[in-house]
C-alpha positions, 0 to 999 in steps of 0.5 A, a space after each residue: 500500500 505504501 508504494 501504490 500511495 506513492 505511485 499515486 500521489 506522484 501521478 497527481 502532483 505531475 498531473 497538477 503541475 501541468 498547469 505550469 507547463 500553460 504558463 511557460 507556452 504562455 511566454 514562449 510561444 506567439 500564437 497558439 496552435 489552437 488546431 493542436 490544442 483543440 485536438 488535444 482536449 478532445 482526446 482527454 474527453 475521450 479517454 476520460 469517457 471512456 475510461 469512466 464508463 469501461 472500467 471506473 464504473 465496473 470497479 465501483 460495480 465490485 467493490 459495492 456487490 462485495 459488502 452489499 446485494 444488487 439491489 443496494 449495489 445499483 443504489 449505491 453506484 447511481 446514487 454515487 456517480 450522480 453525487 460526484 457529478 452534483 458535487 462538481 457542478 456545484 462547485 462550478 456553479 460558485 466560481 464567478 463566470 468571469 473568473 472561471 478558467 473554464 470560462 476560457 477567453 485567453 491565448 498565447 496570442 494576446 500576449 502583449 503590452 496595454 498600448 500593443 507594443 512589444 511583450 514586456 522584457 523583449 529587446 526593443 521594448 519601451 520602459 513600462 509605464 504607471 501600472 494602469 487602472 486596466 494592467 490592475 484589473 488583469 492581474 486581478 483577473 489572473 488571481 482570481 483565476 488562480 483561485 478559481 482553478 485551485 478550487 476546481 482541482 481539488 476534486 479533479 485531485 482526489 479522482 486522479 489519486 482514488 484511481 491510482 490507488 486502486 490501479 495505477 496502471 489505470 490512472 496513468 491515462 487518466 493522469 496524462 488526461 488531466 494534464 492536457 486539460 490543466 494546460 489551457 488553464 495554466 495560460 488562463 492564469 499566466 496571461 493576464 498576469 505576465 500583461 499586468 505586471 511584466 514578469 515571467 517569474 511571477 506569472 509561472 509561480 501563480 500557474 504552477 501553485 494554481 495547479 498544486 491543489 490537485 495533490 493537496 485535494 488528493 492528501 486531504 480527501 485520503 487523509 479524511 477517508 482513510 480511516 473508513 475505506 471499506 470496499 462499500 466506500 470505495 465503491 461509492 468513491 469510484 463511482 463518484 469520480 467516474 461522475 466527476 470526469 464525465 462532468 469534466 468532459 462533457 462541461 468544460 473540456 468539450 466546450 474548450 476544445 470547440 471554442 479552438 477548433 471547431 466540432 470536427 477536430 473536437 470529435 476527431 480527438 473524442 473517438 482518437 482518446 477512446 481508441 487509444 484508451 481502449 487498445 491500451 486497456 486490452 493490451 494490459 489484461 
């Protein structure tokens, strides 16, 4: 178990710092490839589908059949999946649209200065001016997605690490599905943020702690749980999760990836996740 707790925490910290990973193309890239990226967040949404309704659902099935009968069992797993689902609803419902990362309105591509010039730092550059009223609304706006995103990772966190601690093999696409998704966000933090105030340090340090709740999520759900997790317990959890990723696909990594790319390349990268996902869970039996 110490081990499996290790492999699991590593796979939700690498997930999380992904977010630091949208910070840094925030600054080296001019023009994002929204083709790409669209792509991209479509195949995390299909992985995640996939793999909720292929394995995370049949496992919460086990573990529940285990302590209860089927009557209960079905109970539980519906009443579970539907529980994961409202909890993340309602924490998105509370978040201000305007500072909801998955309210997403930014790219690499409006990295630049309040009066167009150069980006701050680049060679050629004019002196930065006063801090302005709009440069303060900006960084306002980068913490208050910052914090936004903290509290959407908490359970995104706690899903990547139940399933790491029940197969790790299993969590590893999960893992990798929510890294792709933590990028975008991780520019949703750094631009406004490096367009306020100029600084690269400090625009990648506040997309990179954005993303460390996912861990924290993961240490405090296990800390609280841990004294209770009979096979009951991790069959509502599992079920739970599955409805988080399904929440997170179907509201926010679906929606981006159309706003990049348009429903095509959004579907394309559906179908290319669940492809992927499904050869690799028959490859590993």
């Amino acid at each position: 178990m110490p081990g499996t707790v290790t492999v699991a925490f590593t796979l939700t910290l690498l997930a999380g710092l992904a977010t630091g990973l949208g910070g840094l193309v925030a600054f080296v890239a001019h023009h994002t490839n929204t083709r790409f990226l669209a792509v991209s967040l479509g195949f995390s949404a299909g992985v995640m589908l996939y793999v909720s309704f292929v394995e995370i659902v049949p496992k919460a099935q086990d573990h529940l059949l285990k302590d209860l009968g089927a009557g209960p069992a079905s109970w539980g797993l519906v009443g579970g999946f539907f529980g994961g689902i409202a909890v993340i609803a309602a924490i998105d419902r509370l978040v201000p649209a305007h500072s909801n990362p998955h309210e997403f309105t930014h790219s690499t591509e409006d990295i630049h200065t309040p009066e167009g010039g150069l980006r701050p730092g680049a060679a050629g550059a004019r002196p930065r001016p006063k801090t302005s009223v709009r440069e303060q609304a900006l960084l306002r706006m980068g913490l208050l997605t910052a914090v936004a995103i903290g509290i959407h990772n908490f359970p995104e966190g706690f899903a990547t690490f139940m399933t790491g601690l029940a197969d790790p093999t299993l969590a590893l696409p999960i893992a990798v599905a929510i890294a792709l998704h933590n990028i975008p966000e991780g520019i949703a933090v750094a631009v406004p943020v490096f367009q306020a105030t100029g600084s690269r340090s400090k625009a990648l340090v506040l997309a990179v702690v954005s993303g460390l709740a996912e861990p924290i999520g993961a240490v405090l759900g296990y800390t609280v749980l841990r004294p209770w997790l009979t096979e009951t317990l991790f069959g509502v959890v599992f079920a739970a999760v599955a409805g988080i990723m399904v929440f997170i696909s179907l509201d926010k990594l679906l929606p981006t990836s159309e706003k990049y790319g348009g429903h095509h390349l959004s579907v394309y990268g559906v179908v290319a996740g669940m492809a992927v996902m499904a050869v690799s869970l028959v490859l590993l039996v």
